[in-house]
N, C-alpha and C positions, 0 to 999 in steps of 0.2 A: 538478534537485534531486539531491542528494550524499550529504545527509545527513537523518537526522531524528534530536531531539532529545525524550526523554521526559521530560515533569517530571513528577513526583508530591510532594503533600504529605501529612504525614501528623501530626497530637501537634504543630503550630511544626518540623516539618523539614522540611526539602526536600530531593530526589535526584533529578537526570538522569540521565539513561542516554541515550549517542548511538548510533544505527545507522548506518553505515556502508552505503551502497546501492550497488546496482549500476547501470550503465547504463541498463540495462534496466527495473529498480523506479522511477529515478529519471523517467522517459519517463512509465511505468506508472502511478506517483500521481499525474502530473503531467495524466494525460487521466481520469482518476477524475470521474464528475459528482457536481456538488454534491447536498446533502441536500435541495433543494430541487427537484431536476432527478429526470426519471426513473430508476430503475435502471437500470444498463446488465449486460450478460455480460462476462467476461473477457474472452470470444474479439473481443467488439465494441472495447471498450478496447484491447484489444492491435491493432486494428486501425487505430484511430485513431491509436496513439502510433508506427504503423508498426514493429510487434515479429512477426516471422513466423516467427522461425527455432524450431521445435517442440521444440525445449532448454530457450531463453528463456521459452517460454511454459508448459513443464512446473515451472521453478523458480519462476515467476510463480504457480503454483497454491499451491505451499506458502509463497511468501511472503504471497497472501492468507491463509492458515488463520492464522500467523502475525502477522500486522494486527489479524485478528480476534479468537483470543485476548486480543492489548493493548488491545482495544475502539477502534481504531484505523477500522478500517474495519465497516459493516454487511453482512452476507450474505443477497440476499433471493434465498432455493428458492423 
């Protein structure tokens, strides 16, 4: 995954907004379980997407908050 693609509608408009991802995001969503699957940890994700290097995995933390805010992704504490 490369890229992701935002639509919103709002009033008959419509606006995308693309994200541009990185290597690492794109691995990242790419091993994310479904909403029907358990929660998993980042630490676990980034485990299966084989992302180790503790950079990748520090900018992975704000790209989750990130997701989150766009209600993109769920955060379960």
């Amino acid at each position: 995954m490369r890229r992701v693609v935002f639509v919103k509608t709002v009033r008959l408009r419509t606006t995308a907004q693309v994200m541009e991802l990185t290597e690492a995001e794109g691995r990242f969503l790419w091993h994310l379980p479904f909403a029907s699957e358990q929660a998993a940890s980042v630490a676990e994700v980034c485990r299966r997407a084989k992302i180790e290097n503790p950079i990748h995995v520090s900018k992975l933390l704000d790209f989750v908050k990130e997701m989150e805010s766009r209600g993109v992704v769920e955060v379960v504490r």
